[in-house]
C-alpha positions in Angstrom: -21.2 9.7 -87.9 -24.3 11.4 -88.9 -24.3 15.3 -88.6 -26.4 16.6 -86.0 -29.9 18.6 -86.5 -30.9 21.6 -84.9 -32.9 20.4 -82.8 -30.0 18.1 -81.3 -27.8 20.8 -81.4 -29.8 23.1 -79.3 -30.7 19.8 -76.8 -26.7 20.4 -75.9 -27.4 23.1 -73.8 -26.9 21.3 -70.6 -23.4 22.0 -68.5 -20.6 19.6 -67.2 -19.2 19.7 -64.2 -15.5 18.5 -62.2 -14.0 17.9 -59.8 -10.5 19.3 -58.9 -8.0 18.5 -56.5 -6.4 21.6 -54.9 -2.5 21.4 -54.1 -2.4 21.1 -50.2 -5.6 19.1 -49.9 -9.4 19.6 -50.7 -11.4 19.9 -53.4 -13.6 22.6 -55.6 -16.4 21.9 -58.1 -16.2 23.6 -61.2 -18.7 23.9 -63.9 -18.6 24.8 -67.9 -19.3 27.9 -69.1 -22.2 29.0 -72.0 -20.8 30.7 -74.5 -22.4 34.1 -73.3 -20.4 33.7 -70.2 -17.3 33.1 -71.7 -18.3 36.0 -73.8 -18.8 38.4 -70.7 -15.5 37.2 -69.5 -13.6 37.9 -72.5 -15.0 41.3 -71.8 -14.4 41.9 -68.4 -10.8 42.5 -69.5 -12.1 45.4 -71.2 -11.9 49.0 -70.3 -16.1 49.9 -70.3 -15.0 53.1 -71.6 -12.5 52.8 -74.3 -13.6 49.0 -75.3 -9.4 48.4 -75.3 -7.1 45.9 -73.2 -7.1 46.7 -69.6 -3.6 46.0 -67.6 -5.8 45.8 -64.3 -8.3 43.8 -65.3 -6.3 41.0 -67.6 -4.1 40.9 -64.4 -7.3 39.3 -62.9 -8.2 37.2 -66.4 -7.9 34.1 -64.1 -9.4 35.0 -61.0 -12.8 35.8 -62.9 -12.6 32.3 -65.3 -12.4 30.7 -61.4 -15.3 33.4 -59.7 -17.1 32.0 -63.0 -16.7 28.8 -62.7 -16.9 27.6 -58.9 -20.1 26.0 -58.0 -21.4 23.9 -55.1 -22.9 20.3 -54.9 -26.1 22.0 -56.9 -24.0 23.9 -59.7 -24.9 27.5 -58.1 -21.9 29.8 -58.0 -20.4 30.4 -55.1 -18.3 33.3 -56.1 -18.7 36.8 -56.9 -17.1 40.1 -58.4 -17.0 41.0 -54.8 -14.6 38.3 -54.0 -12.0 38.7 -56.3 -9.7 41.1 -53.9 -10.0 37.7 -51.7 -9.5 35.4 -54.9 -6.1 37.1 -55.6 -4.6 36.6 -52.2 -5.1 32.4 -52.6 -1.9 31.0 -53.2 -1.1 31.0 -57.1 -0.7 27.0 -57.1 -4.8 26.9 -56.0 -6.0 29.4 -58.6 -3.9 28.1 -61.1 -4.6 24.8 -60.8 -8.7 25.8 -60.5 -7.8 28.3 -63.7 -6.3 25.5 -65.9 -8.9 23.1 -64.9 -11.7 25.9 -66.3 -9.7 26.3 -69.1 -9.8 22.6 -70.3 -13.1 21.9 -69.2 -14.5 25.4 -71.6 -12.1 23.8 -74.6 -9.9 27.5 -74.1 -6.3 26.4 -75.3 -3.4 28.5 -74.2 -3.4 30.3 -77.5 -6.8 30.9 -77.2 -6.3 32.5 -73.4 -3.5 34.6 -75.2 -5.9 36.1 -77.9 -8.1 36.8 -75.1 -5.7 38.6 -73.3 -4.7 40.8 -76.5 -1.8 40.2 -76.1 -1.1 43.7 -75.9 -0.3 46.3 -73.6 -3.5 47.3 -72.7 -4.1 50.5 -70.5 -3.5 51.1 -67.5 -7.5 52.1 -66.9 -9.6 50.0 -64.3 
């Protein structure tokens, strides 16, 4: 195996995409995430203010992995910050299940999705 150049590194840019199965029936399209996304995620569980863990907002750490990550049949999202109130009343077996899929597909383990959260306390800031 021959180590990649630049060039063939940066040629990766391009996403994947699956499918998942939702308990109860139907199916969602999911897509991966560039590292700058994954990056904003990691800090939407940030207070803006005091750049520490925010109780509110890691309480929503999966809810905004699946507004991220939901796309239609031409990979544009189809969820927004505005539909996360809406996001957390799904059942948890649907956003889980879209959640874990994200997960897997972005190569975030659960000790990864742990340091993410802080694993801390947080505040109790929005």
């Amino acid at each position: 195996m021959s180590l990649l150049t630049k060039e063939e590194l940066f040629a990766k840019k391009g996403r994947t995409f699956r499918v998942v199965e939702l308990p109860g029936g139907g199916t969602v399209r999911i897509r991966s995430l560039k590292s700058a996304e994954i990056s904003g995620w990691q800090a939407s569980m940030l207070d803006p203010k005091t750049g520490e863990p925010c109780i509110k907002r890691q309480k929503q750490s999966r809810e905004r992995l699946v507004a991220l990550s939901l796309v239609d049949d031409n990979g544009t999202p189809i969820i927004g910050k505005e539909d996360l109130p809406e996001l957390d009343q799904l059942p948890n077996s649907i956003i889980g299940k879209i959640a874990v899929a994200a997960q897997e597909l972005n190569g975030i383990d659960n000790d990864e999705y742990e340091d993410i959260l802080g694993n801390s306390e947080g505040t109790p800031a929005e």
